[in-house]
N, C-alpha and C positions, 0 to 999 in steps of 0.2 A: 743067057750068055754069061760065062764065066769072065770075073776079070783079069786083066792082066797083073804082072808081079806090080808094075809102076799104079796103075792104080788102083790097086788094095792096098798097096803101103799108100797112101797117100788119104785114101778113106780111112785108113785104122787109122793114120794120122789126127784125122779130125776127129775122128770118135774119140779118141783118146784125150782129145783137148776141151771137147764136148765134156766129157765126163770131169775132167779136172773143172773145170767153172760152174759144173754143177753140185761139184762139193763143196767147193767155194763161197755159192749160193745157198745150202743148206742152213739150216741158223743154231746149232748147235752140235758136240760130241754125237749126242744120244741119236739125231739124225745120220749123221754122218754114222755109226756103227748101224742104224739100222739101213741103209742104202749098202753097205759093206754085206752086212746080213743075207740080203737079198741078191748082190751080185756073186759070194763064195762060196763056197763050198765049205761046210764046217772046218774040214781040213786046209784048206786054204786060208781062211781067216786066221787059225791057228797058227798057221806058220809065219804070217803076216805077223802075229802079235808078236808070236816068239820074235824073228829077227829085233821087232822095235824094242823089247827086252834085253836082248845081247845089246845094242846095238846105244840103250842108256847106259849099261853096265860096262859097259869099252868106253865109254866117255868119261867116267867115275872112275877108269885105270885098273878096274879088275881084271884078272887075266883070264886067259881062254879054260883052265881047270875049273878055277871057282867057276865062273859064269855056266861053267856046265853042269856042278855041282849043286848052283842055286836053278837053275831052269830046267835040266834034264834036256835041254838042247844039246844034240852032238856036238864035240869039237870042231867038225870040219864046218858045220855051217856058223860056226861062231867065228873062224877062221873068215869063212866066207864074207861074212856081214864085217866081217874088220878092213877085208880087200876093200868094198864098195865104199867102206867109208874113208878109208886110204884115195882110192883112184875110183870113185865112179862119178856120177853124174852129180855128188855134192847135195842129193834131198835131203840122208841123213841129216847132216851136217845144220842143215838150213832150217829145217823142220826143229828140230834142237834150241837153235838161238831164238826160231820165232818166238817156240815154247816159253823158255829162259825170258826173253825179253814180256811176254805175258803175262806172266806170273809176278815178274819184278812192279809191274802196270798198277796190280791189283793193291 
């Protein structure tokens, strides 16, 4: 029996938070890309990486030509990744200070 819209969004829901506290749980980078590994698609990872690449380099104030110039990432998705970090859900952003704030720890 196929599910309804209401609850498949409600199971990706939990999958999806499932999966967040299972990275979470992980004990290191090297885990956490190898679970990455396993759930992407080469290409998918890649673009993964790339965004987090614009996405340090728009925070450092370089503008959309360089960043395209040093990653060979299109404009529009560096464009792209600049919107999300503008007006999205704020992981950029968050992910960033945790970073920052880590590193200052050490």
């Amino acid at each position: 029996m196929k599910l309804n819209h209401e609850q498949h969004s409600e199971a990706t829901q939990q999958a999806a938070q499932s999966l967040a506290r299972a990275m979470l749980a992980l004990p290191d980078g090297d885990a956490v890309l190898a679970l990455l590994d396993d759930l992407c698609t080469p290409a998918e990872l890649e673009a993964i990486i790339d965004r987090w690449r614009v996405a340090m380099l728009l925070d450092e104030g370089h503008h959309y030509r360089e960043i395209h110039d040093l990653t060979g990432v299109s404009v529009t998705t560096v464009g792209r990744v600049a919107r999300f970090m503008q007006q999205g859900a704020g992981g950029y952003r968050l992910a960033m200070q945790c970073l920052q704030s880590q590193l200052e720890s050490q």
